[in-house]
C-alpha atoms as an extended CHARMM CRD file, in Angstrom:
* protein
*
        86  EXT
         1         1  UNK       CA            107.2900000000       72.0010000000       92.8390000000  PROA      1               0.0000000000
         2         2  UNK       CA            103.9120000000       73.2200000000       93.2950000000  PROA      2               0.0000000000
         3         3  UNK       CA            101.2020000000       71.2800000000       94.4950000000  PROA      3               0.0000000000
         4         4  UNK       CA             97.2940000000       72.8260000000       95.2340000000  PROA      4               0.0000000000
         5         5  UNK       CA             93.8700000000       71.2790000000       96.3670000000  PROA      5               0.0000000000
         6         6  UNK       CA             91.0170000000       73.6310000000       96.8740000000  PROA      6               0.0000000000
         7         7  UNK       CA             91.9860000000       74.1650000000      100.6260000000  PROA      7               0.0000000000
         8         8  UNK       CA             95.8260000000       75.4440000000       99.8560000000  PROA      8               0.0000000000
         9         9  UNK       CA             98.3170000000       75.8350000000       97.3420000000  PROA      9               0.0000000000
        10        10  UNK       CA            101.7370000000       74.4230000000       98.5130000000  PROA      10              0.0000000000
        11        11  UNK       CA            105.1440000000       74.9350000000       96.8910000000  PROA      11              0.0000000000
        12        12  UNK       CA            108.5930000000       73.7560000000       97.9760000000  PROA      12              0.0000000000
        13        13  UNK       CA            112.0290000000       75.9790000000       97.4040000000  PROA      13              0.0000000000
        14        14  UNK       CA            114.8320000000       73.4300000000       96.2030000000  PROA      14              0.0000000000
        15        15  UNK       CA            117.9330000000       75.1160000000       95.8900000000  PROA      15              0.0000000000
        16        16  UNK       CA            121.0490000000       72.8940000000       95.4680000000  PROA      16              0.0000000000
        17        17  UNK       CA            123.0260000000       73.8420000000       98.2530000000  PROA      17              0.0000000000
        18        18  UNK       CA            120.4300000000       74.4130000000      101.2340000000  PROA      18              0.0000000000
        19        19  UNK       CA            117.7230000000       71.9960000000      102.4780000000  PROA      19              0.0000000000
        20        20  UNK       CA            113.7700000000       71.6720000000      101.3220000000  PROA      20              0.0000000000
        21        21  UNK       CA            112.0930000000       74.7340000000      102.0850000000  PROA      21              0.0000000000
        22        22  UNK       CA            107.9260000000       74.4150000000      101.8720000000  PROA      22              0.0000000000
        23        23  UNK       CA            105.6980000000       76.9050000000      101.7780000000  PROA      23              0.0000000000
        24        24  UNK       CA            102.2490000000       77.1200000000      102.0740000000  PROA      24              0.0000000000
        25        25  UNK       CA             98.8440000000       79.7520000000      101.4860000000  PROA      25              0.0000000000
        26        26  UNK       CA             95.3690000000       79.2680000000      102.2890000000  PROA      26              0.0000000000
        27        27  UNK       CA             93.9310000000       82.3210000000      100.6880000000  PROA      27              0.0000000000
        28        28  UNK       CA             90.1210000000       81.6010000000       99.4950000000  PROA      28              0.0000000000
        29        29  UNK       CA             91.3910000000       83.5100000000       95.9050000000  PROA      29              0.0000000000
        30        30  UNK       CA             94.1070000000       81.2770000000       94.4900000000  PROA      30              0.0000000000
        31        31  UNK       CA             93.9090000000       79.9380000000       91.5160000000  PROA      31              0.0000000000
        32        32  UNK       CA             94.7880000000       76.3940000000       91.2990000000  PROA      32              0.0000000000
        33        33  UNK       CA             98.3700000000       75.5180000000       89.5470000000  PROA      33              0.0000000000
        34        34  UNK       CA             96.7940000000       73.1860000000       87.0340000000  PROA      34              0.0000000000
        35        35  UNK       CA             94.1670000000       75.9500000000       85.9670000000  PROA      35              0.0000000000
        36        36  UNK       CA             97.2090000000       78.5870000000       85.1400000000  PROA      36              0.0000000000
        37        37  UNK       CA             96.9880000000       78.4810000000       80.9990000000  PROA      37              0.0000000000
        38        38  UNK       CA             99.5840000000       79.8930000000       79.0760000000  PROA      38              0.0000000000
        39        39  UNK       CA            100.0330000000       83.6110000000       79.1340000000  PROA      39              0.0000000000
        40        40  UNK       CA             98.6900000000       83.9660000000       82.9390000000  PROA      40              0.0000000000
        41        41  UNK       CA            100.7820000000       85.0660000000       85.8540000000  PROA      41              0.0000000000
        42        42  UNK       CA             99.5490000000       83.6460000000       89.2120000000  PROA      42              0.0000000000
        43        43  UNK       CA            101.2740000000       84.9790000000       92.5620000000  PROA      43              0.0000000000
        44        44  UNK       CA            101.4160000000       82.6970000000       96.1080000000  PROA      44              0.0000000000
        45        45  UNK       CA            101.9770000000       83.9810000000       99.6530000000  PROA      45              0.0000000000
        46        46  UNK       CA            102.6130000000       82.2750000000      102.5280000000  PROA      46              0.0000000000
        47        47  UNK       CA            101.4490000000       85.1630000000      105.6480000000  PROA      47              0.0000000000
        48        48  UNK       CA            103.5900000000       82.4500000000      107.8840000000  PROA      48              0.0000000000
        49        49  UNK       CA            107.0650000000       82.9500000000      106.4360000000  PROA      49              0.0000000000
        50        50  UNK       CA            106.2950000000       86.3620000000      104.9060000000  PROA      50              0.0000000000
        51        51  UNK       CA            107.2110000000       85.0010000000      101.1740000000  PROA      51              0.0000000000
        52        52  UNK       CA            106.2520000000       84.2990000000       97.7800000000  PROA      52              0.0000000000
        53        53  UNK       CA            106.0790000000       82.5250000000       94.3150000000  PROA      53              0.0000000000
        54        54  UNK       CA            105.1970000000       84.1920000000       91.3070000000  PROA      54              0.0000000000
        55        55  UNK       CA            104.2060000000       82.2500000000       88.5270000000  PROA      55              0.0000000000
        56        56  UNK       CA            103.9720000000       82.3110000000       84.7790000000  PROA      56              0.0000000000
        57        57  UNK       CA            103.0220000000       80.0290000000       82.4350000000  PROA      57              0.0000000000
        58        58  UNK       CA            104.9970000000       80.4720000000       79.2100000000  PROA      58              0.0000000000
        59        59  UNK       CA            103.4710000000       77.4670000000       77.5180000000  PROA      59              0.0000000000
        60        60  UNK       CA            101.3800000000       74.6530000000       78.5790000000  PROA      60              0.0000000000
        61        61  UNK       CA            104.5720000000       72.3410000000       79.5950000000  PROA      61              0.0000000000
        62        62  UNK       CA            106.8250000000       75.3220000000       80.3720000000  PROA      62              0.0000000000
        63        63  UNK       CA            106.4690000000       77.7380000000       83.5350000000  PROA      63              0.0000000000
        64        64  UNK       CA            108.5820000000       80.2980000000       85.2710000000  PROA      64              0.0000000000
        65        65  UNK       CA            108.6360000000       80.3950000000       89.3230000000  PROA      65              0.0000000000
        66        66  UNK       CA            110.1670000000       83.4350000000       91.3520000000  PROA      66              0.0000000000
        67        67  UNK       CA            110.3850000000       83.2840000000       95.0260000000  PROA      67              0.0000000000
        68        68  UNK       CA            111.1170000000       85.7330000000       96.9710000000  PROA      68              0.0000000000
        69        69  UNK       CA            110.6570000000       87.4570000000      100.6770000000  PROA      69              0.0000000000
        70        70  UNK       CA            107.4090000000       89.6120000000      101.4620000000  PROA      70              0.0000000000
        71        71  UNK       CA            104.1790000000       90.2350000000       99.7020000000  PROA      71              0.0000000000
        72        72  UNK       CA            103.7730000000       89.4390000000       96.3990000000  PROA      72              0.0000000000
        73        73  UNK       CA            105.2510000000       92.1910000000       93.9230000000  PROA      73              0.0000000000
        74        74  UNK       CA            102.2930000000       94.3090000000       91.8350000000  PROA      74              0.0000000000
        75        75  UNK       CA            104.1090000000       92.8720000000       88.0880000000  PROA      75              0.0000000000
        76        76  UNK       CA            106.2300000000       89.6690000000       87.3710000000  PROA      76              0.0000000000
        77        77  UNK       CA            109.6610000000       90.1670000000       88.4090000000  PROA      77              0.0000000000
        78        78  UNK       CA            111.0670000000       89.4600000000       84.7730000000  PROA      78              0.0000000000
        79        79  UNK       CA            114.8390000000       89.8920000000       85.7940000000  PROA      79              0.0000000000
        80        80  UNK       CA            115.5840000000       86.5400000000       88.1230000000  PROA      80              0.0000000000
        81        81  UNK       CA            113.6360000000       84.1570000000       85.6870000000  PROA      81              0.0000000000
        82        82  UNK       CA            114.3980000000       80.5060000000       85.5550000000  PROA      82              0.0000000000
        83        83  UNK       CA            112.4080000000       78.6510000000       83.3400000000  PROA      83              0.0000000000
        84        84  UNK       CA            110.8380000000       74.3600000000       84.0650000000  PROA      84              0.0000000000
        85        85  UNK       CA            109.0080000000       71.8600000000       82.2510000000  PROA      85              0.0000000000
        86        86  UNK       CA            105.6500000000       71.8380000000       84.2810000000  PROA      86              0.0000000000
């Protein structure tokens, strides 16, 4: 899930067999989640826990997250895709 307000953008890691995990950035150049249209790529970091979501929007109800560990990656990491209705 990812959830923004124009103060943060806030996602939350659900993986089946581990607890919640949230994560949260406060950098004054995010885009808002709601304002990705389809085609874009947007990219989280949290400097706290040193990780990421990457974001694209395949359609407008369809969008692929990847999280991972560090800074956000210079291209989409196309190879660990999962794809959710929005």
């Amino acid at each position: 899930m990812i959830y923004g307000t124009k103060h943060f953008v806030e996602w939350t890691l659900i993986k089946s067999t581990e607890k919640l995990e949230y994560f949260r950035t406060h950098d004054a150049d995010f885009l808002l989640p709601e304002k990705v249209i389809e085609g874009e790529n947007v990219c989280y970091f949290d400097n706290d826990k040193n990780s990421y979501v990457y974001v694209k929007m395949l359609s407008n109800d369809t969008v692929a997250p990847v999280g991972g560990t560090g800074a956000c990656p210079s291209s989409f990491p196309e190879d660990t895709v999962e794809i959710f209705e929005r």
